[in-house]
VEXKOL-768004 format. One record per residue (C-alpha): residue number from 1; x, y, z. Coordinates in nm, 2 decimals, padded with zeros to 4 digits. Layout:
+-----+--------+--------+--------+
: num :      x :      y :      z :
+-----+--------+--------+--------+
: NUM :      X :      Y :      Z :
...
+-----+--------+--------+--------+
This chain:
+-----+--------+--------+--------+
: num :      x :      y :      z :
+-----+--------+--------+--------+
:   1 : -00.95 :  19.81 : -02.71 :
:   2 : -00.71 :  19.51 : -02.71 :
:   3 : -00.97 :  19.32 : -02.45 :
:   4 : -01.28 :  19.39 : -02.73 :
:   5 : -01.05 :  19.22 : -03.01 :
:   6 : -00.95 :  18.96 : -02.80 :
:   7 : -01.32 :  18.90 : -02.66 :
:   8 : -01.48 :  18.67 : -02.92 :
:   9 : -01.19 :  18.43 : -02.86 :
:  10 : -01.20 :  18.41 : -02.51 :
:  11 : -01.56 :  18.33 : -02.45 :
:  12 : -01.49 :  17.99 : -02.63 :
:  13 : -01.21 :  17.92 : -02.42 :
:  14 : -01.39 :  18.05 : -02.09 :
:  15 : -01.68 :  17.77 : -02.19 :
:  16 : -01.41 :  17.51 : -02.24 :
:  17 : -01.23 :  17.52 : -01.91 :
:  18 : -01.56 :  17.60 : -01.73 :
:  19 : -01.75 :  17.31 : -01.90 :
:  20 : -01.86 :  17.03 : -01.60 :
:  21 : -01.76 :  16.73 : -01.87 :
:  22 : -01.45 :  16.87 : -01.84 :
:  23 : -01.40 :  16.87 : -01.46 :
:  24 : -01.28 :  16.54 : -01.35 :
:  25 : -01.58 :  16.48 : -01.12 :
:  26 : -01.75 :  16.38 : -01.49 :
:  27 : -01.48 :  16.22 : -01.68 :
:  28 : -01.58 :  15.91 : -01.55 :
:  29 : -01.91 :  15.97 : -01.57 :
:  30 : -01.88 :  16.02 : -01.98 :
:  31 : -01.67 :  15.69 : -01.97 :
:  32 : -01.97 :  15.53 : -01.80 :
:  33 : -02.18 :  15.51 : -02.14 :
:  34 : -01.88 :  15.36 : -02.39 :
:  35 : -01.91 :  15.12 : -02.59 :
:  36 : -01.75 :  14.84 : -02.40 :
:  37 : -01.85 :  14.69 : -02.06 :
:  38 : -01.58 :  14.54 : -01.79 :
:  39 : -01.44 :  14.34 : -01.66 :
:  40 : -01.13 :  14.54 : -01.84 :
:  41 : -01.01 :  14.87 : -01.73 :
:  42 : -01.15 :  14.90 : -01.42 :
:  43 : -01.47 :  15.09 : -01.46 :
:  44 : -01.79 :  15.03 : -01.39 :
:  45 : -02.05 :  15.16 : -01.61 :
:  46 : -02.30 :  15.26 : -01.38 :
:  47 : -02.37 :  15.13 : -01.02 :
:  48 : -02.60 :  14.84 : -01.12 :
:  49 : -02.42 :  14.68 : -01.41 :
:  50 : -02.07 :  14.72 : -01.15 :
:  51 : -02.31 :  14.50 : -00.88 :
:  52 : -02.39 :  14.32 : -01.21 :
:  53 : -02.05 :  14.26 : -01.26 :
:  54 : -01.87 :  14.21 : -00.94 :
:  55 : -01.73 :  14.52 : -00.89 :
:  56 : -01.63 :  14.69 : -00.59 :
:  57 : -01.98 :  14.89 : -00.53 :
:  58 : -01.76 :  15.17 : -00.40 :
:  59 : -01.60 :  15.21 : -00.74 :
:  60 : -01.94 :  15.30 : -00.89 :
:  61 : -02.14 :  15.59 : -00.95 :
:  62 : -02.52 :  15.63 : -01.00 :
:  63 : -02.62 :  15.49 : -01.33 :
:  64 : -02.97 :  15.61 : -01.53 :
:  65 : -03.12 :  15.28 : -01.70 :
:  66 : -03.07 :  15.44 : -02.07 :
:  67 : -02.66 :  15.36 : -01.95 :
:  68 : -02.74 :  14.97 : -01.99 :
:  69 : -02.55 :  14.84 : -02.27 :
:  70 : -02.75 :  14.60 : -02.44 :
:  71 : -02.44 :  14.43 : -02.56 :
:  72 : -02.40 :  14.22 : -02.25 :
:  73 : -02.75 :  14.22 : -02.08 :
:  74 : -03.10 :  14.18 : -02.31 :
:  75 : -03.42 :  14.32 : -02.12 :
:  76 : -03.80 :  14.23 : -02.14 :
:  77 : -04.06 :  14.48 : -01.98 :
:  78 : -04.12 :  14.48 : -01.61 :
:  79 : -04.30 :  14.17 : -01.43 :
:  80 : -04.27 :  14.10 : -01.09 :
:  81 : -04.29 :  13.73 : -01.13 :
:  82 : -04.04 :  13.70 : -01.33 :
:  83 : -03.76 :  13.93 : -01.11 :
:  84 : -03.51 :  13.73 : -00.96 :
:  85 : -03.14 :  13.79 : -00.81 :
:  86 : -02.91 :  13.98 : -01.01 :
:  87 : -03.13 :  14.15 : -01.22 :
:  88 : -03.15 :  14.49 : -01.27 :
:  89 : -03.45 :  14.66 : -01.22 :
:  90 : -03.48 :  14.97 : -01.45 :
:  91 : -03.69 :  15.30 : -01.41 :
:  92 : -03.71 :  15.63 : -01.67 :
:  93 : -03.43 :  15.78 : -01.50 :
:  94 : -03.31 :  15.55 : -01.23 :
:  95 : -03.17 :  15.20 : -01.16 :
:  96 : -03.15 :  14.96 : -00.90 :
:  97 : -02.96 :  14.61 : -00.87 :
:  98 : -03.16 :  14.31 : -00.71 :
:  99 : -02.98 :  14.15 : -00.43 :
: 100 : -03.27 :  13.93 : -00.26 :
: 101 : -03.58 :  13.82 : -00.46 :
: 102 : -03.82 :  13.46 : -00.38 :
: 103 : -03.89 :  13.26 : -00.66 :
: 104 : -04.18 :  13.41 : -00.81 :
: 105 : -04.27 :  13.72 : -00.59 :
: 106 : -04.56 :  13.86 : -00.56 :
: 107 : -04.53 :  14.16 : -00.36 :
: 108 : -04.23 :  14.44 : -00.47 :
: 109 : -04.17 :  14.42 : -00.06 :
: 110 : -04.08 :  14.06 : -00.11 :
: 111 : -03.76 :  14.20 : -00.29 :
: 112 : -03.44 :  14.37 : -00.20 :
: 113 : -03.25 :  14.59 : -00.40 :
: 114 : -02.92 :  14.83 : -00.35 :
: 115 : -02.88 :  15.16 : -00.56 :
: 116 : -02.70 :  15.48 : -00.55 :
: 117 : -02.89 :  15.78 : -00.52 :
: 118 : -02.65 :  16.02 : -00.78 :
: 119 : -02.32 :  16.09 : -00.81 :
: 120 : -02.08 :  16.08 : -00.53 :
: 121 : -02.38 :  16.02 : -00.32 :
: 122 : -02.47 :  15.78 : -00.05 :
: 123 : -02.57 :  15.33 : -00.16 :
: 124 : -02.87 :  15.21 : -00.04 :
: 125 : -03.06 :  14.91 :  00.03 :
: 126 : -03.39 :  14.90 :  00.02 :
: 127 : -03.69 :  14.73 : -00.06 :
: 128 : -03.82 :  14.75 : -00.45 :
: 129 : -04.12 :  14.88 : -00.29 :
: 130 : -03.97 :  15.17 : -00.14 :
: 131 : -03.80 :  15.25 : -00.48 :
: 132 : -04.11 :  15.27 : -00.66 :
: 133 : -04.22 :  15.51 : -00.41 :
: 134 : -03.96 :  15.77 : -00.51 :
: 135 : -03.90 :  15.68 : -00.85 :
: 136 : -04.25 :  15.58 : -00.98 :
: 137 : -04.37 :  15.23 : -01.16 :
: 138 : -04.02 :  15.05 : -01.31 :
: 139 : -04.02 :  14.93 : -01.67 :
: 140 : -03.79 :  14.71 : -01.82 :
: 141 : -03.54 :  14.41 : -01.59 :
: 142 : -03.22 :  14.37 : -01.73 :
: 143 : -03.06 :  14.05 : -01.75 :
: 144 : -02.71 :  13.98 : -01.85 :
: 145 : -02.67 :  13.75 : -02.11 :
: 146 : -02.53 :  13.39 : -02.10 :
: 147 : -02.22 :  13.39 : -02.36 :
: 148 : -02.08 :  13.09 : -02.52 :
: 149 : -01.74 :  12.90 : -02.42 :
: 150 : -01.59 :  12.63 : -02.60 :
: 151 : -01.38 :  12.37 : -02.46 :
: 152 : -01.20 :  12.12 : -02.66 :
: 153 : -00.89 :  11.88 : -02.68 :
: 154 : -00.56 :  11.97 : -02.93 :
: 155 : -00.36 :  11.67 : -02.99 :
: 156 : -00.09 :  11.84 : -03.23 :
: 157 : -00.26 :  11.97 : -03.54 :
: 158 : -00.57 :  11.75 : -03.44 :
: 159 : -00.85 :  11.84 : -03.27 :
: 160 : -01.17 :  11.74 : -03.05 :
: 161 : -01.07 :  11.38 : -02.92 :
: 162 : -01.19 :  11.27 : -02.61 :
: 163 : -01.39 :  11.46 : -02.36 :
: 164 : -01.37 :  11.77 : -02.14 :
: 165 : -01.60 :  11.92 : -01.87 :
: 166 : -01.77 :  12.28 : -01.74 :
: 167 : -01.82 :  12.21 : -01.40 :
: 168 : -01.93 :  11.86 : -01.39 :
: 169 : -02.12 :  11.89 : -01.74 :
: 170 : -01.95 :  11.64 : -01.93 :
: 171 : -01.90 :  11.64 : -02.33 :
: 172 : -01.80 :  11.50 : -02.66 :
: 173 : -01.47 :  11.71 : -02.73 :
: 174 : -01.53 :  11.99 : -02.91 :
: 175 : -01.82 :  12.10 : -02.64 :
: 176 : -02.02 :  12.48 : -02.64 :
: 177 : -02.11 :  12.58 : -02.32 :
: 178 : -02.36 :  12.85 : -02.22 :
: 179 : -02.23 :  13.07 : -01.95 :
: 180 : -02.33 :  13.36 : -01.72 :
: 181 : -01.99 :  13.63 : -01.78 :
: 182 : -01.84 :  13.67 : -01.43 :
: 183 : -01.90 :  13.35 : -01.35 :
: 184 : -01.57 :  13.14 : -01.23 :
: 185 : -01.68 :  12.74 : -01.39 :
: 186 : -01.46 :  12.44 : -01.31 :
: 187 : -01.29 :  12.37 : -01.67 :
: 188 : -01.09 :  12.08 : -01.70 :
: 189 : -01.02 :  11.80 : -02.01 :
: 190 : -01.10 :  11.43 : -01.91 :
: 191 : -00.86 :  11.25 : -02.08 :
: 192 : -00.63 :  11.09 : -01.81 :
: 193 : -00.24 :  11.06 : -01.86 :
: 194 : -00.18 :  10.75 : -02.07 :
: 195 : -00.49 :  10.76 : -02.27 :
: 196 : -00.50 :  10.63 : -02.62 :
: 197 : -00.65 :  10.88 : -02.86 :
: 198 : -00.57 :  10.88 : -03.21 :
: 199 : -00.34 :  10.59 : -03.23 :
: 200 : -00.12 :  10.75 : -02.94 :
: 201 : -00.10 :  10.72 : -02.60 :
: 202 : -00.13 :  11.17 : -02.45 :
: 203 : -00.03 :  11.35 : -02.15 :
: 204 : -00.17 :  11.67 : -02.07 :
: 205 :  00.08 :  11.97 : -02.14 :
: 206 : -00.14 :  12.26 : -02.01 :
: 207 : -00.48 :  12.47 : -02.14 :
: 208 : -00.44 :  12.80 : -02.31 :
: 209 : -00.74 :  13.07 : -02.35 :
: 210 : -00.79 :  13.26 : -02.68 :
: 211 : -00.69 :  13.58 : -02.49 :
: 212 : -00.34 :  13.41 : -02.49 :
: 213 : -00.36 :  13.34 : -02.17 :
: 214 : -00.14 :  12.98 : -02.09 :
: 215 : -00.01 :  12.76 : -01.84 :
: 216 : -00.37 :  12.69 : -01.69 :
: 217 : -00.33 :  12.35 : -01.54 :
: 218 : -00.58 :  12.05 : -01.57 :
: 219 : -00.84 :  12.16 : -01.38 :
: 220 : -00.86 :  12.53 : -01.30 :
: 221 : -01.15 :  12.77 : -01.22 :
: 222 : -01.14 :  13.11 : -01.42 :
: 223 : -01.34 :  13.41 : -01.45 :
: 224 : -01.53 :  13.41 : -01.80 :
: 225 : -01.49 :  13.74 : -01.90 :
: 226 : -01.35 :  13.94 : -02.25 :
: 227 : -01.11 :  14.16 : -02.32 :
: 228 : -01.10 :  14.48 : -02.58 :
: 229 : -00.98 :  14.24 : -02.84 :
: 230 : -01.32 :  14.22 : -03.05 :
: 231 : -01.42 :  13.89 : -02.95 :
: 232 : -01.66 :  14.01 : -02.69 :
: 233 : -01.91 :  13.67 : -02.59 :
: 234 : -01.67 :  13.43 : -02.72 :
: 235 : -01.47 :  13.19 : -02.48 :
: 236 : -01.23 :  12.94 : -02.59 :
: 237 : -01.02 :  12.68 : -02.41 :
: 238 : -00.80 :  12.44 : -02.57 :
: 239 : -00.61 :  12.21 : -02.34 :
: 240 : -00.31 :  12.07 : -02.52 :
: 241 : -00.25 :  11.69 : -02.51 :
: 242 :  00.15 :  11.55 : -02.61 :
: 243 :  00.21 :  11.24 : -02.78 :
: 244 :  00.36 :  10.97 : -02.56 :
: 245 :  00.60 :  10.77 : -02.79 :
: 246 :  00.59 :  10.40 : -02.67 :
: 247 :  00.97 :  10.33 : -02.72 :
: 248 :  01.02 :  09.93 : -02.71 :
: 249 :  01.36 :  09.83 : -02.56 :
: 250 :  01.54 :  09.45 : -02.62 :
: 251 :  01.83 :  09.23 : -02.62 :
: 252 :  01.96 :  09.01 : -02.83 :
: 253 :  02.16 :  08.72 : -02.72 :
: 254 :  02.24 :  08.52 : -02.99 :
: 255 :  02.12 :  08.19 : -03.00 :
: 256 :  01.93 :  08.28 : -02.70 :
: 257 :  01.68 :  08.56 : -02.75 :
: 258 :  01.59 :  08.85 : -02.56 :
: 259 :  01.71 :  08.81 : -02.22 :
: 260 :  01.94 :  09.03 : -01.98 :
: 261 :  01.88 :  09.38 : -01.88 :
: 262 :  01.94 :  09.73 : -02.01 :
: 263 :  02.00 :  10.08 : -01.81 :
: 264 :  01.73 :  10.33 : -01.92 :
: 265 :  01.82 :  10.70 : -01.76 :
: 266 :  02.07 :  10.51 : -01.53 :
: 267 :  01.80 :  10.29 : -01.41 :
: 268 :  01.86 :  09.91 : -01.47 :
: 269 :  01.53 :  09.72 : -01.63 :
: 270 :  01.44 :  09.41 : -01.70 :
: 271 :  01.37 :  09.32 : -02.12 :
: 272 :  01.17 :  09.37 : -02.31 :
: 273 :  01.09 :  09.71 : -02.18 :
: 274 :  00.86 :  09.95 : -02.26 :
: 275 :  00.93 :  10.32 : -02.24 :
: 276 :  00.68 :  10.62 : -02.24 :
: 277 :  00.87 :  10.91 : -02.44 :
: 278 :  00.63 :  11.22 : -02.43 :
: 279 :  00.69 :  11.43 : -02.77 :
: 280 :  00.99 :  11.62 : -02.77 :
: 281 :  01.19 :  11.48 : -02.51 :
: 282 :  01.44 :  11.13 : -02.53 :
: 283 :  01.59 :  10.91 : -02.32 :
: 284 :  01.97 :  10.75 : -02.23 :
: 285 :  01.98 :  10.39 : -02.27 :
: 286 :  02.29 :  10.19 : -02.24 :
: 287 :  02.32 :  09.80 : -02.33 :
: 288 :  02.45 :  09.62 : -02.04 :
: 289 :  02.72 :  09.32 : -02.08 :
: 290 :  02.62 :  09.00 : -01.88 :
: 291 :  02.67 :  08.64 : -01.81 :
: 292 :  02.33 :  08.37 : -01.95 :
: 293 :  02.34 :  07.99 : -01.87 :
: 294 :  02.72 :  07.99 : -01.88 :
: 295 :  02.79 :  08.26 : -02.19 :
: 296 :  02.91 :  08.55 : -02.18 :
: 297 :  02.71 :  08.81 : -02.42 :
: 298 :  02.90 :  09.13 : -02.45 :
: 299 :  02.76 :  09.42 : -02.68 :
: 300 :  02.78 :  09.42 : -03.06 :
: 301 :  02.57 :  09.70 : -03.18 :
: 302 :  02.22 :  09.86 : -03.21 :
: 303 :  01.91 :  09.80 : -03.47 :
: 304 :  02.01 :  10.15 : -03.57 :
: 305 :  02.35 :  10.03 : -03.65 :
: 306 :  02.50 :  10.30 : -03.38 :
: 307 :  02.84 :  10.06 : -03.21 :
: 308 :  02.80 :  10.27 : -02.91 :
: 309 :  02.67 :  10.05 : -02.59 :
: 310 :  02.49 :  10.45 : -02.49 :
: 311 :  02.23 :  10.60 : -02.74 :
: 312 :  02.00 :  10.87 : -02.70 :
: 313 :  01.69 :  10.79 : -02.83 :
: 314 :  01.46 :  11.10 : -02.95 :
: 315 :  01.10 :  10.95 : -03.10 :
: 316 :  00.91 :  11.06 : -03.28 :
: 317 :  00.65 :  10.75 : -03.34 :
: 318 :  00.65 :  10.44 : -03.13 :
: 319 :  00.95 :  10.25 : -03.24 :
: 320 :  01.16 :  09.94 : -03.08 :
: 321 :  01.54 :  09.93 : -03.06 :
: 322 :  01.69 :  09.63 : -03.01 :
: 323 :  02.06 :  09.55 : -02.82 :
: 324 :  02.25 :  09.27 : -03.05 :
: 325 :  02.48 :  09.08 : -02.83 :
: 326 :  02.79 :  08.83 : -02.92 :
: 327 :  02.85 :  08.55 : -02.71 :
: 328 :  03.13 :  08.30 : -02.58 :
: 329 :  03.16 :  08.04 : -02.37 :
: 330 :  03.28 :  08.14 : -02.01 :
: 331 :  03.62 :  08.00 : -01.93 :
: 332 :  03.64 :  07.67 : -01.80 :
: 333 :  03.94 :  07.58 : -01.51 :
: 334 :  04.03 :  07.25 : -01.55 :
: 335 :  04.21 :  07.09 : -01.28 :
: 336 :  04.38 :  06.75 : -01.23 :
: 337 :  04.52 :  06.57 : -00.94 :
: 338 :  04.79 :  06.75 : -00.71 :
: 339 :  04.61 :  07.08 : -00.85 :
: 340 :  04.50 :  07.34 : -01.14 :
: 341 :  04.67 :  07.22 : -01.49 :
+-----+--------+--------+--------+
């Protein structure tokens, strides 16, 4: 009696737990047909578009060509001419992913493809040819789309001077690249250390990615691919360039000019000197006391009016600080005869 009460609730949970979607050989088969495509999270999406995409073939199961996502490949109907490596070949309830193809084939035998045969079941490779055999007349090649990546200098708060590069392809900063995703280009910016842009001379500080990735140095290599972050086929690299401050060091030796030396970072220099300061950072300079035709100069002050012979000097434009000296006559011994007076 208790069993014929409980009855109508128990079928629903009998269905539930005995479902297939449920069992954990299909989870990842549901997850194959998503809405987003790696490389993030680890999964492939279906056999072909995991070849498509680099993956680990292993990693993959079986893939039907309605699983495509349209997102990240665009299609046109089946020609053998036009079938070339990479591709992927689709059928009404298979698909296979072109490893081998001449340029315009004319003969499916001319092309080599590898496909799983279902779920959890063996990779093959095989000719297209052979594929059509079991799977009928294919319909549609897929063919992942080229996605655009822009590359451009920061200076500051000012952007796009100078030039930057995509694997040799050179450009006006800011440049838009077209790009197969999964691809690893050659990005780097071509302004040198000790350029002049914008008034001031740059050294490169490092490129950062609008994942948020940083740090890349000035020529890197990197996998063009998109995260979950809703800026799927959109690729940007910014490599940031710091102001080098051209800080102008002198003397003063009055009624002489600029002569002497002056210690810059406990290294000694000849003046004038110039100094390259990059934004952010300063220097130690200390005025050095010396002996000129016969005079001794020793240390007054500085053009900023500091009395202290060591300054740290923190630009933040080009600028010139100059060393005023004083000078007096070195001490003359004055002798007569039978010795010094």
């Amino acid at each position: 009696m208790y069993f014929k009460k409980l009855f109508p609730f128990l079928i629903p949970l009998f269905l539930f737990i005995f479902n297939p979607d449920f069992c954990e050989g299909n989870e990842h088969k549901v997850k194959l047909y998503d809405e987003y495509l790696p490389p993030h999270g680890g999964n492939c999406h279906g056999f072909a578009m995991g070849k498509a995409f680099g993956f680990n073939e292993s990693e993959c199961d079986a893939m039907k060509i309605s699983g495509i996502i349209s997102y990240y490949f665009y299609s046109n109907s089946y020609n053998i001419s036009n079938v070339r490596y990479g591709d992927i070949i689709g059928f009404s309830n298979h698909s296979v992913f072109v490893t081998s193809a001449p340029g315009n084939p004319s003969s499916e035998d001319q092309i080599q493809v590898r496909h799983k045969l279902g779920e959890n079941k063996s990779i093959k490779s095989n000719t297209l040819q052979e594929v059509i055999n079991t799977y009928g007349s294919p319909n549609k090649i897929w063919r992942k789309k080229n996605w655009t990546v822009k590359i451009y200098n920061k200076i500051n708060n000012v952007d796009y001077f100078g030039q930057v590069s995509l694997s040799g392809n050179i450009k006006n900063s800011p440049a838009t690249y077209s790009v197969r995703p999964t691809s690893y280009p050659t990005i780097t910016t071509k302004v040198n250390d000790y350029d002049v842009l914008g008034g001031y001379v740059q050294k490169f500080s490092k490129f950062v990615r609008n994942n948020g990735s940083t740090n890349f140095p000035r020529t890197f290599s990197d996998k063009i691919i998109y995260e979950k972050d809703g800026i799927h086929g959109f690729c940007e690299y910014v490599a940031h360039l710091r102001k080098m401050f051209i800080v102008t060091l002198k003397n003063s030796y009055t009624g002489v000019g600029c002569k002497g030396t002056i210690k810059v970072d406990g290294s000694v220099k000849n003046v004038p000197d110039e100094e390259f300061v990059e934004q952010t950072h300063d220097i130690i300079v200390s005025a050095q006391n010396s002996t000129y035709n016969n005079i001794i100069y020793t240390f007054d002050h500085w053009s900023n009016g500091s009395r202290s012979s060591q300054i740290t000097i923190s630009p933040d434009d080009n600028c010139t600080y100059t060393a005023y000296f004083k000078g007096k006559p070195v001490p003359l011994n004055v002798t007569q005869c039978g010795g010094p007076v």
